[in-house]
C-alpha positions, 0 to 999 in steps of 0.5 A: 454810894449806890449799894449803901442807899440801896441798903438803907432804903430798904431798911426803912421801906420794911420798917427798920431803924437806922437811926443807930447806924454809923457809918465811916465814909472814906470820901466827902461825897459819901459822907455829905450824902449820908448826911442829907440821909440823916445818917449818921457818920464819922468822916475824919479828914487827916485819916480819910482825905487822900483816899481816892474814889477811884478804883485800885489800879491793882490788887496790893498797890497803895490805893489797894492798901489804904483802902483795907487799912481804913476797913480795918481801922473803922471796925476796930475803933467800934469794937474797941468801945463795946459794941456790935458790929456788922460790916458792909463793904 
């Protein structure tokens, strides 16, 4: 949460908009953040809930694979309507 505030306020200090930013927080305390931030976001419980804020314990274990499956899922159902994407992890 740290780097994505970090990004967003220098968007704003130099003037950028971020009203058009979406983003797919994969926990509740980053989605009820960004809400506070006026962000807007797309948190869905049944895909994101046993997701954990810890760290994988190794590359490959479960934790490890459900965190890329959710990457990929999020920019996939962006591209999928049509628009741009840039992705920051």
């Amino acid at each position: 949460s740290e780097l994505l505030l970090n990004f967003l306020c220098n968007c704003r200090s130099k003037g950028f908009d971020t009203s058009r930013i979406l983003v797919f927080p994969t926990d509740k305390k980053t989605k009820e953040l960004m809400d506070n931030f006026g962000i807007a976001t797309f948190y869905d419980s049944v895909l994101f809930d046993n997701m954990s804020e810890d760290p994988a314990k190794r590359y490959g274990d479960g934790l490890f694979k459900g965190m890329m499956m959710a990457k990929v899922f999020c920019v996939h159902m962006v591209l999928s309507l049509g628009y741009d994407v840039l992705f920051q992890d």
